[in-house]
C-alpha positions as CSV (number, residue, x, y, z in Angstrom):
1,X,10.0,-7.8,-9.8
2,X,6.6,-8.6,-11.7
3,X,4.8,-11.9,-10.8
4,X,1.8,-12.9,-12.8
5,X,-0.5,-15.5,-11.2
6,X,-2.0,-18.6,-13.0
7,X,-5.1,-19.8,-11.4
8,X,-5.9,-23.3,-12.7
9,X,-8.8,-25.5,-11.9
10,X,-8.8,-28.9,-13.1
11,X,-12.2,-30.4,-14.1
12,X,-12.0,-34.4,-13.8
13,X,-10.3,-36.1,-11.1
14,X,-9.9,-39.0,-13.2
15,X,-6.0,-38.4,-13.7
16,X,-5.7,-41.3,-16.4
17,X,-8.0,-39.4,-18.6
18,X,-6.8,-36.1,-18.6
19,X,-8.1,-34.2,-21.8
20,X,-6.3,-31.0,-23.1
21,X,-10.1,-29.0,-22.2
22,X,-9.3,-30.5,-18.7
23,X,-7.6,-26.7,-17.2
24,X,-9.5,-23.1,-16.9
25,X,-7.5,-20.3,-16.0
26,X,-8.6,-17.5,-14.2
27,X,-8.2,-14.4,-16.5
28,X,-8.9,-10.5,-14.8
29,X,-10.0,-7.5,-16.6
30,X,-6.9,-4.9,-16.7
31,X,-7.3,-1.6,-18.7
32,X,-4.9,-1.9,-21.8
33,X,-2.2,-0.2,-22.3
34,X,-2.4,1.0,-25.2
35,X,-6.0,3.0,-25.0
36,X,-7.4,4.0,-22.5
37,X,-10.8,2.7,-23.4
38,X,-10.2,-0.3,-23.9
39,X,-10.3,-3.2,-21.6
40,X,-8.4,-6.5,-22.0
41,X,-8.5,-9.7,-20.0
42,X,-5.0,-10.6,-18.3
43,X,-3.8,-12.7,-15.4
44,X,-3.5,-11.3,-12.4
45,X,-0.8,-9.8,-11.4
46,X,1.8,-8.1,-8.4
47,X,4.5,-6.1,-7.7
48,X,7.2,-8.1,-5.6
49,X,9.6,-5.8,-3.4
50,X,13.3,-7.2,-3.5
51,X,12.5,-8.4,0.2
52,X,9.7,-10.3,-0.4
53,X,9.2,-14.2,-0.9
54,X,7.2,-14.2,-4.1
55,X,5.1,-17.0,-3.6
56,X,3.9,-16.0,-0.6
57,X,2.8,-12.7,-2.3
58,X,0.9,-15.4,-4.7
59,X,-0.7,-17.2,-1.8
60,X,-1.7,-14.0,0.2
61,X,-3.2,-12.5,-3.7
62,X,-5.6,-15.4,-3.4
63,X,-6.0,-15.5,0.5
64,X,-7.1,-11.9,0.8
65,X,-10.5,-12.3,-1.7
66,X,-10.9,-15.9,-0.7
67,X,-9.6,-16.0,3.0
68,X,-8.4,-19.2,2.5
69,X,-4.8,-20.4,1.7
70,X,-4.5,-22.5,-1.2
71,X,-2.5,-25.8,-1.1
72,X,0.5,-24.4,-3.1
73,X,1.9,-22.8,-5.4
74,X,5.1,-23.1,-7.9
75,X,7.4,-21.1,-10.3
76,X,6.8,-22.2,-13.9
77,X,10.1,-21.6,-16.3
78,X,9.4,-18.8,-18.6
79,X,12.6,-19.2,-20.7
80,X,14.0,-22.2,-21.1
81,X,18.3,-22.1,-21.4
82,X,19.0,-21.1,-25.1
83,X,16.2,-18.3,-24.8
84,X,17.2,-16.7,-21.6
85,X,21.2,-16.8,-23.1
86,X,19.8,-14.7,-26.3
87,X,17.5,-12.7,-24.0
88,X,20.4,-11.3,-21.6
89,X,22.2,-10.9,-25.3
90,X,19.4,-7.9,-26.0
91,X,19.5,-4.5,-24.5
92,X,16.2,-5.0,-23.4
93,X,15.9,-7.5,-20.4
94,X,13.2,-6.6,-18.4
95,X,11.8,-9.6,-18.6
96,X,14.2,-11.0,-16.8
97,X,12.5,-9.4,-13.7
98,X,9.0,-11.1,-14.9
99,X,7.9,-14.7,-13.2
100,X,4.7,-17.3,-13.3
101,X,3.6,-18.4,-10.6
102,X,0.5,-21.3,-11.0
103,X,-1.7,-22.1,-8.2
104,X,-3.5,-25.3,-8.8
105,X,-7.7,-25.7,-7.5
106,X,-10.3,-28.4,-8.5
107,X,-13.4,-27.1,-10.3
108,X,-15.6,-25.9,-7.5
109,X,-13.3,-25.9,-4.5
110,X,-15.1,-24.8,-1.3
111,X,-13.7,-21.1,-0.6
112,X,-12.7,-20.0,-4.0
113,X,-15.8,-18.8,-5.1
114,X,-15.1,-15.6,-4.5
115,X,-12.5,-15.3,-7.6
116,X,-15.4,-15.3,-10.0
117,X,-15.5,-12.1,-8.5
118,X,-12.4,-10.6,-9.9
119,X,-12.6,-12.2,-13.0
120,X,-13.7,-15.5,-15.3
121,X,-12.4,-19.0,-15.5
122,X,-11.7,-19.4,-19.2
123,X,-10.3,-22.8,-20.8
124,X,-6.6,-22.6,-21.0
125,X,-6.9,-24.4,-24.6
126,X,-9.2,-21.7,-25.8
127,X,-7.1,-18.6,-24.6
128,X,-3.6,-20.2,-25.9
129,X,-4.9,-20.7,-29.3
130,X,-6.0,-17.3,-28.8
131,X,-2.9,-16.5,-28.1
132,X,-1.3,-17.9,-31.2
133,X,-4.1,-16.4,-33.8
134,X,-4.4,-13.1,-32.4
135,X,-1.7,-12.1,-29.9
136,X,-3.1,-8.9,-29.6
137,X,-5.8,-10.1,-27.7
138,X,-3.6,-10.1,-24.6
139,X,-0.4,-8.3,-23.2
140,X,2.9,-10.0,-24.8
141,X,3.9,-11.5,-21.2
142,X,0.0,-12.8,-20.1
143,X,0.8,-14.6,-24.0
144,X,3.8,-16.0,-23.1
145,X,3.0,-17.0,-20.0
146,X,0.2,-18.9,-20.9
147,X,1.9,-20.4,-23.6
148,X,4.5,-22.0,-21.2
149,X,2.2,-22.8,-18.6
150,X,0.3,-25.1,-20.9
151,X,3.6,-26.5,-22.5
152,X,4.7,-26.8,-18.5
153,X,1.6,-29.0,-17.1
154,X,1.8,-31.3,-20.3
155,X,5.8,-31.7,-20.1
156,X,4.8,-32.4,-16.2
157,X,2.5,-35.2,-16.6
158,X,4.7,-37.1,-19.1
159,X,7.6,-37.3,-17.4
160,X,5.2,-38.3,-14.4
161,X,1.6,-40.1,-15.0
162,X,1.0,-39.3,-11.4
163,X,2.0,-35.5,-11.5
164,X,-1.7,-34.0,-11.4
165,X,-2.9,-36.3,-8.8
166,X,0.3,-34.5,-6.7
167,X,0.1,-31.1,-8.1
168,X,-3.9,-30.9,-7.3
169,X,-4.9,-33.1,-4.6
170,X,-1.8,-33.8,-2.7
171,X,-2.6,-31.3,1.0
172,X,-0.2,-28.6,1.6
173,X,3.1,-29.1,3.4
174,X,1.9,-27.5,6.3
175,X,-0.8,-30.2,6.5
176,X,1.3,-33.2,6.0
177,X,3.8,-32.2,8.5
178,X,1.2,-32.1,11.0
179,X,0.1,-35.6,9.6
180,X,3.6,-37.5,9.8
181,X,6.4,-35.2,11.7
182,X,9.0,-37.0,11.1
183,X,8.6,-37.6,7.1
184,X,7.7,-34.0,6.0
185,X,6.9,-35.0,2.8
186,X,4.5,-37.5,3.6
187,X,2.2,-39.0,0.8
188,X,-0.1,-41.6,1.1
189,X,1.6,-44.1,-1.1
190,X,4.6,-44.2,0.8
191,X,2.2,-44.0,4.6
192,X,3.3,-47.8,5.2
193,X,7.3,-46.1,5.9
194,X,5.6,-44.1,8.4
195,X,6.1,-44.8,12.7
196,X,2.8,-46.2,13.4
């Protein structure tokens, strides 16, 4: 299996005003396919043995140049129902075997500096219109994956006005277990259910 990796920093941490130039993505160089010559950006990307978990293999892909774990990660739906049904309809399903993983950061988190050094933080806005003129600009799934992952966040936050606050600030699992045992997914909002 083939995991690509969204990197997303989020500028203003003023969730009520969240503007569509609000996300960069992190976008790597990766010879093209096509020519040898050339050079086109993508989003990262890793090979995931049957046996492994694949967001820990997303985790440890930013651990090992930062050294520092970031809060989370999550799967983003590539297909929705009615395009995975006429996908497994095709002889070609491949892409079946292809998932987005998005790991969220705030713009200028301490210890992820070092990404700048594997690639550029470009505004998601500006690479999926990109992506819609001129296609060719990128590899069909880095398209399609960015596509969805914009059309993800925004379905996100309407259905939920506080789903950025969650998905950026909120501390990892590991974290809030260590802050309120016995209500693993502690949040602050709900800290006056906790056991004082």
């Amino acid at each position: 299996m083939e995991i690509l990796i969204a990197v997303v920093q989020m500028h203003d941490k003023k969730f009520a005003k969240i503007s569509a130039n609000a996300f960069d993505i992190l976008l790597v160089n990766e010879p093209s396919s096509s020519s040898r010559h050339e050079i086109r950006m993508e989003l990262p990307h890793c090979h995931v043995s049957p046996n492994d978990d694949p967001a820990e293999i997303a985790l440890s892909f930013i651990q090992h140049y930062c050294r520092k774990w970031p809060r989370r990660t999550f799967q983003i739906p590539l297909w929705n129902d009615n395009e995975l049904i006429i996908q497994n309809r095709l002889p070609y399903t491949a892409s079946t075997q292809l998932a987005l993983y998005c790991i969220p950061l705030l713009e200028n988190e301490n210890g992820f500096e070092n990404l700048s050094k594997i690639g550029r933080f470009e505004a998601l806005t500006s690479v999926s219109k990109q992506c819609q003129i001129d296609p060719n600009s990128f590899s069909v799934e880095t398209c399609h994956c960015i596509l969805q992952l914009e059309r993800w966040l925004y379905e996100q936050q309407y259905k939920d006005a506080k789903f950025f606050a969650r998905f950026f600030l909120l501390s990892a699992a590991k974290m809030r277990i260590r802050e309120c045992a016995h209500n693993p997914a502690y949040e602050h909002d709900r800290s006056a259910l906790c056991h004082k």
